[in-house]
C-alpha positions in Angstrom: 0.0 0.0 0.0 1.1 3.6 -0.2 0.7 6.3 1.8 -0.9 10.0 1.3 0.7 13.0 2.7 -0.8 14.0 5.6 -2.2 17.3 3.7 -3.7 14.8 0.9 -5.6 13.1 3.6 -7.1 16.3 5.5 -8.1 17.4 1.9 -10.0 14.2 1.2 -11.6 14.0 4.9 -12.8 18.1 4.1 -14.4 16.9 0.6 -16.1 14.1 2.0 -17.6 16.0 4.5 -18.9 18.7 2.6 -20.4 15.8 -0.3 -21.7 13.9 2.3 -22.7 16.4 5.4 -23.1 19.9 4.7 -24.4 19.8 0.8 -27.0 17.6 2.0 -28.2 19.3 4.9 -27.3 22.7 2.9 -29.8 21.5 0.7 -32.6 20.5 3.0 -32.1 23.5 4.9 -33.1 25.3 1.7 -36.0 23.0 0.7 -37.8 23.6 4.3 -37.0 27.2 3.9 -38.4 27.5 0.3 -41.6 25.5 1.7 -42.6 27.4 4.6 -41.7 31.2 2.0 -45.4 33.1 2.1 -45.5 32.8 -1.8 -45.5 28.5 -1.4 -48.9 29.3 0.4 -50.2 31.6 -2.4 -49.2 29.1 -5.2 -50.5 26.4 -3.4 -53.8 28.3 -2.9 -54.0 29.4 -6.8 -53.5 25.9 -7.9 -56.5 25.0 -5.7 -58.5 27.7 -7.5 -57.9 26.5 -10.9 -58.4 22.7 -9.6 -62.0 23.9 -7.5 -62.9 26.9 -9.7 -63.4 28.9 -6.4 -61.8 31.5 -4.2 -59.4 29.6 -1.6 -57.9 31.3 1.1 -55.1 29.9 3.1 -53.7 31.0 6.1 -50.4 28.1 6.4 -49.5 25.0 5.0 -47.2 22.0 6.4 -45.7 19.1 4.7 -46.0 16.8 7.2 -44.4 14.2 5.2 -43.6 13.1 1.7 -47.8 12.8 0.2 -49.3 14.7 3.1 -50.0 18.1 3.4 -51.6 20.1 6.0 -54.0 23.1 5.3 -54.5 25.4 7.5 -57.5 28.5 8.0 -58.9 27.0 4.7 -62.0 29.2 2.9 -63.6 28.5 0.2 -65.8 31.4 -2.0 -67.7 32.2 -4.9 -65.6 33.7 -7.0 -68.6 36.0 -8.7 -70.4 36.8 -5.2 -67.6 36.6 -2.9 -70.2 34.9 -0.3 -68.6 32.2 1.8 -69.4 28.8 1.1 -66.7 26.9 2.9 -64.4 27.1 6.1 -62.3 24.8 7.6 -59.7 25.1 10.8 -57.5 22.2 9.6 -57.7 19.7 6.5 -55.2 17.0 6.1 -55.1 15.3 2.4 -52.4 12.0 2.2 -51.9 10.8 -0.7 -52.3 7.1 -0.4 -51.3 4.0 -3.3 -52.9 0.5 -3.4 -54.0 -2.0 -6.1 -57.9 -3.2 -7.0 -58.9 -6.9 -7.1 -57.7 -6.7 -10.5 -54.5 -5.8 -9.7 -54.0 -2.2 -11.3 -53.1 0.8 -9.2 -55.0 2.7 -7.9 -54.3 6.1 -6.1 -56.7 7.6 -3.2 -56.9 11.1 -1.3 -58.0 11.0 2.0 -59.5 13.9 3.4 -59.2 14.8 7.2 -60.9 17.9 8.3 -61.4 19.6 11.4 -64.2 22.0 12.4 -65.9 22.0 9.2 -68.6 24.5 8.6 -70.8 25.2 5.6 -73.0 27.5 4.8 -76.5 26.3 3.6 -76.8 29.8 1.7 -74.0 28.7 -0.3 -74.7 24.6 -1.0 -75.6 25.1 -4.8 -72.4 26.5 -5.4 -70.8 23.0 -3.4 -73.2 21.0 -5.4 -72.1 22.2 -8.5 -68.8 21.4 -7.6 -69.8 17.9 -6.7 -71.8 17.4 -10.3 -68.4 18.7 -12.3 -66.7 16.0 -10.1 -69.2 13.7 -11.1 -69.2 14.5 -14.6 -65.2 14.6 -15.2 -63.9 11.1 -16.0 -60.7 12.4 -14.4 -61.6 12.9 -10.7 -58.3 14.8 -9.7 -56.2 16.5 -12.8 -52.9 16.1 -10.2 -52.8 12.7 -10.2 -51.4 10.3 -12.9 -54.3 8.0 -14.1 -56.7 10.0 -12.6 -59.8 8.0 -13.9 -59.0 5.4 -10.8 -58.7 8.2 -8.1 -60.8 7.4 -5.0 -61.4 10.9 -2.7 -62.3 9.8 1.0 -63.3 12.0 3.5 -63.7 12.1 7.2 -64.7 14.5 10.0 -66.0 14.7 13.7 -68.3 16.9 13.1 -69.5 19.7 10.6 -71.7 22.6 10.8 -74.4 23.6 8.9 -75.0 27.0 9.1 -78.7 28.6 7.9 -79.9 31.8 8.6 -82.0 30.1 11.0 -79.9 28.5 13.5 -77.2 25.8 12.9 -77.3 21.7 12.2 -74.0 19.9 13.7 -73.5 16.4 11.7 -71.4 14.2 13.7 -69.4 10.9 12.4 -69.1 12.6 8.3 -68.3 9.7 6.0 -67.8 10.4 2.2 -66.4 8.8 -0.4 -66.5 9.9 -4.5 -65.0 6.7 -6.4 -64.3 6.7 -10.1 -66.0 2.9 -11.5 -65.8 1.4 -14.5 -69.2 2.9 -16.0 -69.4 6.4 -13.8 -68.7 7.5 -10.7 -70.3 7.5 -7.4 -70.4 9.5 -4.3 -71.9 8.7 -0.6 -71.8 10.2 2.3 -73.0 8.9 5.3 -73.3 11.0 8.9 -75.5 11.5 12.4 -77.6 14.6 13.4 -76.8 15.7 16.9 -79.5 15.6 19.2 -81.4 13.2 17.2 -81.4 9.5 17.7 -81.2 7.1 14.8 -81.2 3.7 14.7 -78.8 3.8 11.5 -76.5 6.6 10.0 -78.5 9.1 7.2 -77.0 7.7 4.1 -76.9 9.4 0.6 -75.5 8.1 -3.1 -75.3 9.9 -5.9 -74.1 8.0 -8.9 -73.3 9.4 -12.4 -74.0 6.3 -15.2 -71.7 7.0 -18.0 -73.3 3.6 -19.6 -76.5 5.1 -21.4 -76.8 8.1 -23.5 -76.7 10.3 -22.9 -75.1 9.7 -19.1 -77.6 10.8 -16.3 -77.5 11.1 -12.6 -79.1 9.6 -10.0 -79.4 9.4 -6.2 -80.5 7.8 -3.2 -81.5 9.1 0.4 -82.3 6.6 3.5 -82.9 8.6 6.5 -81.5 5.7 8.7 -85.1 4.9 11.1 -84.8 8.5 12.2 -86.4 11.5 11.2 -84.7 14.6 9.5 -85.4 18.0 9.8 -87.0 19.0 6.5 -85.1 22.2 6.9 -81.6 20.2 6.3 -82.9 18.1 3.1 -84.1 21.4 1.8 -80.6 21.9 1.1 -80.6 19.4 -1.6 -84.4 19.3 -2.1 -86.0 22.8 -1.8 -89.7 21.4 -2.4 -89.4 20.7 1.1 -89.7 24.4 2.0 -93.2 24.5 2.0 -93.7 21.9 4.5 -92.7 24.7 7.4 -89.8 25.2 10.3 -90.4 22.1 11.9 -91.9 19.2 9.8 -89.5 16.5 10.0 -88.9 13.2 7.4 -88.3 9.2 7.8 -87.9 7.3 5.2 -86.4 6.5 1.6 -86.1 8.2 -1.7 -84.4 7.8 -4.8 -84.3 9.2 -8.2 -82.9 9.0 -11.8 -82.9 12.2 -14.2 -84.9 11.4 -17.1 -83.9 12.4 -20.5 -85.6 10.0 -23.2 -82.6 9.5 -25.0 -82.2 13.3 -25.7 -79.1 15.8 -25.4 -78.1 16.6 -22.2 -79.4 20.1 -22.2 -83.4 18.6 -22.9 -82.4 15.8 -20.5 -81.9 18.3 -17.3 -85.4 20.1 -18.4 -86.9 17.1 -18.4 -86.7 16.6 -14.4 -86.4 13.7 -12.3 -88.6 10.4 -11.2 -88.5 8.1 -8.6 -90.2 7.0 -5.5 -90.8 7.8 -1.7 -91.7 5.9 1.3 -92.1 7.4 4.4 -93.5 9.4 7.0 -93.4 13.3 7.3 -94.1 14.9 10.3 -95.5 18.1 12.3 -96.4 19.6 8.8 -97.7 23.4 9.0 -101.0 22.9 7.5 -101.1 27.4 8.0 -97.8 27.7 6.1 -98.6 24.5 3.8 -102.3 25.9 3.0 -103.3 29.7 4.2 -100.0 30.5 2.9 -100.4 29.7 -0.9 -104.1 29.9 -0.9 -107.3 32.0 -0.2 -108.9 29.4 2.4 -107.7 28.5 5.9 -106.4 25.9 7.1 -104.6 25.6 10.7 -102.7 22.6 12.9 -100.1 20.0 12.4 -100.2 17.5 10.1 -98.7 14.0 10.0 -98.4 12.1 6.5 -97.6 8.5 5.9 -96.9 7.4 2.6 -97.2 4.0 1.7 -95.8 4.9 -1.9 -95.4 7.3 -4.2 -93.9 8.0 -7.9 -93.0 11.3 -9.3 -91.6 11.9 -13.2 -90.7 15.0 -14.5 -91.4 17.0 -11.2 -95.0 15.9 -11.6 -96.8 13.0 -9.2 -98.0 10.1 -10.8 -99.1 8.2 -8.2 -99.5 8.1 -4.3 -101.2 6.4 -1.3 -101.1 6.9 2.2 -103.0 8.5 5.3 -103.4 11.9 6.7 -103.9 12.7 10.1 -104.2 15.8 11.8 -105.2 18.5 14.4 -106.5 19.5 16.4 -106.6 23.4 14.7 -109.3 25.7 12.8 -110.8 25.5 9.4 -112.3 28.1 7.3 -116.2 27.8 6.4 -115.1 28.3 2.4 -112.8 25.5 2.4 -115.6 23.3 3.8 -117.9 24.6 1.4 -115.5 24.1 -1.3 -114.9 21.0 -0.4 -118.9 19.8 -0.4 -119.4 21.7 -3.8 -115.9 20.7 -5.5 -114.7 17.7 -4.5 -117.8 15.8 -3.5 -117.4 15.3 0.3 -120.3 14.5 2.1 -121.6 17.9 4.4 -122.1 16.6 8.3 -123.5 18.7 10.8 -123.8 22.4 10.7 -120.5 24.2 12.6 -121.9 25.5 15.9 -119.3 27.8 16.2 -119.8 31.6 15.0 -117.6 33.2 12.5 -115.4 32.3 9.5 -113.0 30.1 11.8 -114.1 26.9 12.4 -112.4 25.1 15.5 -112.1 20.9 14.7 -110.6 18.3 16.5 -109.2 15.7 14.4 -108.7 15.6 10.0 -107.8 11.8 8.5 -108.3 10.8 5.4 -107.0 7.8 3.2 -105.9 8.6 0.0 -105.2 7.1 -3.6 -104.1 9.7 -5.9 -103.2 8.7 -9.7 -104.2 9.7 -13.8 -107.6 8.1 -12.7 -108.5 10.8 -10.1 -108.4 11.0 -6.8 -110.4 8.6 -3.9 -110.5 9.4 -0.1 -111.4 7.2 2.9 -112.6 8.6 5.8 -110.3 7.9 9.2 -111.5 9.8 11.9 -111.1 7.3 15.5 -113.6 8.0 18.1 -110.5 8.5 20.2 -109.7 11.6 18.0 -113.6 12.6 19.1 -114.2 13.6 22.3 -118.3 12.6 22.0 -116.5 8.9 21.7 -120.2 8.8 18.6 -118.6 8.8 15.3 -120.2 8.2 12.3 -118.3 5.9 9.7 -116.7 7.4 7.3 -115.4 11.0 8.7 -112.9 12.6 7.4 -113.0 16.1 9.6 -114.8 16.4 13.1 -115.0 18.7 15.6 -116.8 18.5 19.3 -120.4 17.7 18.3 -119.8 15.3 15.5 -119.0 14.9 11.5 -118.0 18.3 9.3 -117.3 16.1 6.4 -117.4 12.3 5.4 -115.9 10.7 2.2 -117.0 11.4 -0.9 -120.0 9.2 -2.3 -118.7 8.9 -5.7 -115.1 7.8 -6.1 -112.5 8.9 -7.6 -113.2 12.8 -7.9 -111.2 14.4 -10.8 -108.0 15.6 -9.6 -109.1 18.9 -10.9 -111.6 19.2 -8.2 -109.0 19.3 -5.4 -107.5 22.4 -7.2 -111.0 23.8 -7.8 -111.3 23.5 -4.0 -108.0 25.4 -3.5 -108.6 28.3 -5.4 -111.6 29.5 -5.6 -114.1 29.3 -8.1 -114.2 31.5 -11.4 -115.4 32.0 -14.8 -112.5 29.4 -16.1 -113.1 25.3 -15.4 -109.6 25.9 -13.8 -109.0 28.9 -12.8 -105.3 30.4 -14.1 -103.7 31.7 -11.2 -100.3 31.1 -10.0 -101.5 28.8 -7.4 -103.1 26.3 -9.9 -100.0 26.6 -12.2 -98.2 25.3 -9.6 -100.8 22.7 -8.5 -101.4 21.2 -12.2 -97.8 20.9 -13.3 -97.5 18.5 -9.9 -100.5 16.5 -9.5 -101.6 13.7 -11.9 -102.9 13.8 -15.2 -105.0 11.5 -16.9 -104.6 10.5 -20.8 -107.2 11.8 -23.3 -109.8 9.2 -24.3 -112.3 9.3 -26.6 -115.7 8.1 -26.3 -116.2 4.4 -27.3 -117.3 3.8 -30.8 -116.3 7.3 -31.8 -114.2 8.0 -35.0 -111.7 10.5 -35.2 -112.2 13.0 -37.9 -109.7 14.4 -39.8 -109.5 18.3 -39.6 -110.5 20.0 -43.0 -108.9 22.9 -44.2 -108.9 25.3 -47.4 -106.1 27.8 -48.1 -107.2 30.9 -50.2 -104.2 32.5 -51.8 -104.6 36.2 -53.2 -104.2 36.3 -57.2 -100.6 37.7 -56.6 -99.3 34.8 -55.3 
């Protein structure tokens, strides 16, 4: 062997240290310093608003470790309004790899956020951002492959905030998954304060299979009852059921296009089915608030069934049960003259206000009209003498019983609405609203009858 000089050797010893200690930790030094400069937080922030197509505020970020990031003060905006739709005290997103049955990779975010809140104001803008998830093949542009991205989320709890108070959800579940023919999102989560046997679950599921691709979705309250205040979020016909009606049960529907382009498709609307129960209904903001008559108490509905297509009912049957509250005179005159219900005994109260005690009625509703059972219990009548047949009582005895001949027209519960005028059915914004809801039946002609063919002569003037 030979030996260096001892001046060779320091020299050698100084280089390896600098390769091998201080350029490496030079170099890290640099990268941490680079990560935590104000302008990382900005880029990161206007990458987010070209991925979300919203405002995105961001007051730190921490790279916890290679594929995990830490946001902190996270808001999200409408970029047109400015309104806040989105804020969050902590989110961590990790960046995980795994492999389906079928072997191929498949990459996954998982979403952990901390004290959530949303504002309900603001959930059209968040659900349009759900449907351009759900309609983008590619889930996440970032990520290689992006057609088998999985987005998971988790929180504790989130708040709903609405201008009239606030909803917590507790135990937040959500998941938007990329499949072979669409993709699907669920979420599944707790109300606090309210006891359910099983978590409120909701899918939505975009079918890329038919054309042209629709949407679809599913809601199972889990055994408990919502606040129709909440679901109005998503559903806003649930508005008019008032402050504190509550649902339990099970929806779903598919968007109905007919095969047409996806602009006639979402005009065309929706159908699907409901079982269920609603409850504590405000038959004053339901009734005296859209219409003429009056029409006071709770209501509680139970609906064996019903289908809906194209925002219109086709069929439903159930029972109604309600009051005790007040009734006005017109709408129990309307109701005799319109709709065929059997008149009891005169009202012995004075006045336009009618107290009762109890309102249940069976109904069918469909294209063939409409047919109502009577379902007044002499425990809803304090007399314990009920006649068979009631469908509204008060102390003394029957207001009205079921109609004689069944089904009535469905026209004749909207001519009982609104009241009567020089029109079959009257045009008023009320009826609009009723007819383009309610049942329909088909035009039939009258057995044995021939159709005619219209005739027609055109007269042109000699210049022509």
């Amino acid at each position: 062997m030979f030996r260096l000089h001892d001046n060779t050797r320091r020299r050698i010893c100084r280089a390896v240290f600098l390769l091998l200690c201080v350029v490496p930790t030079t170099g890290v030094s640099v990268w941490c310093a680079r990560r935590h400069l104000p302008r990382v937080v900005t880029a990161e922030a206007e990458r987010l608003e070209r991925e979300l197509g919203l405002d995105v505020s961001l007051a730190g970020l921490r790279y916890l470790r290679p594929g995990r990031v830490l946001y902190e003060g996270l808001e999200l905006a409408d970029p047109e309004t400015g309104r806040p739709l989105l804020r969050c005290r902590a989110l961590e997103a990790d960046w995980q790899q795994s492999t389906d049955r079928e072997g191929r990779p498949r990459a996954s975010l998982v979403l952990i956020a901390s004290q959530p809140e949303i504002e309900a104001t603001a959930a059209d803008r968040l659900a349009e951002l759900l449907d351009r998830m759900l309609r983008r093949p590619t889930i996440l542009r970032t990520v290689p492959g992006g057609s088998q991205t999985d987005v998971r989320l988790a929180a504790g709890q989130l708040t709903l905030r609405a201008a009239g108070g606030s909803q917590t959800l507790s135990e937040l579940q959500g998941s938007i998954e990329s499949l072979a023919g669409g993709t699907r999102a669920e979420a599944s989560f707790r109300l606090a304060g309210i006891d359910t046997p099983q978590p409120i679950r909701i899918r939505i599921v975009r079918n890329r299979q038919i054309t042209p691709p629709a949407t679809g979705f599913e809601l199972d309250t889990g055994g408990g009852a919502v606040p129709c205040g909440l679901l109005a979020v998503g559903l806003p016909l649930l508005e008019r059921l008032g402050p504190r009606s509550r649902l339990r049960g099970y929806i779903w529907a598919n968007q109905t296009g007919d095969g047409q382009t996806s602009a006639a498709q979402t005009s065309a609307g929706w159908e699907g089915e409901f079982a269920g129960q609603v409850y504590d209904v405000d038959l004053d903001d339901l009734v005296s608030g859209h219409f003429p008559h009056k029409l006071g108490g709770t209501v509680q509905v139970t609906v064996q069934s019903a289908r809906f297509r194209r925002q219109r009912l086709e069929e439903a049957a159930g029972t109604l049960v309600a009051g005790p509250g007040v009734i006005s005179r017109s709408l129990i005159d309307a109701a005799v003259e319109r709709l065929g219900l059997q008149r009891g005994g005169e009202p012995q109260t004075p006045g336009e206000l009618v107290p009762y005690e109890q309102l249940a009625v069976g109904f069918l509703i469909d294209a063939r009209g409409l047919q109502l059972q009577g379902g007044c219990s002499p425990s809803g009548h304090r007399s314990g003498a009920l006649v068979a047949g009631a469908i509204l009582v008060d102390r003394q005895g029957r207001l009205l019983g079921e109609p004689v001949v069944q089904p009535q027209p469905v026209v004749a519960l909207v001519r009982t609405l609104v009241p009567a005028s020089q029109h079959q059915v009257p045009a008023t914004r009320q009826t609009d609203w009723l007819i383009g809801h309610l049942p329909v039946p088909q035009v039939v002609p009258p057995a044995g009858a021939r159709p005619e063919l219209p005739q027609a002569r055109l007269r042109l003037g000699r210049g022509s």
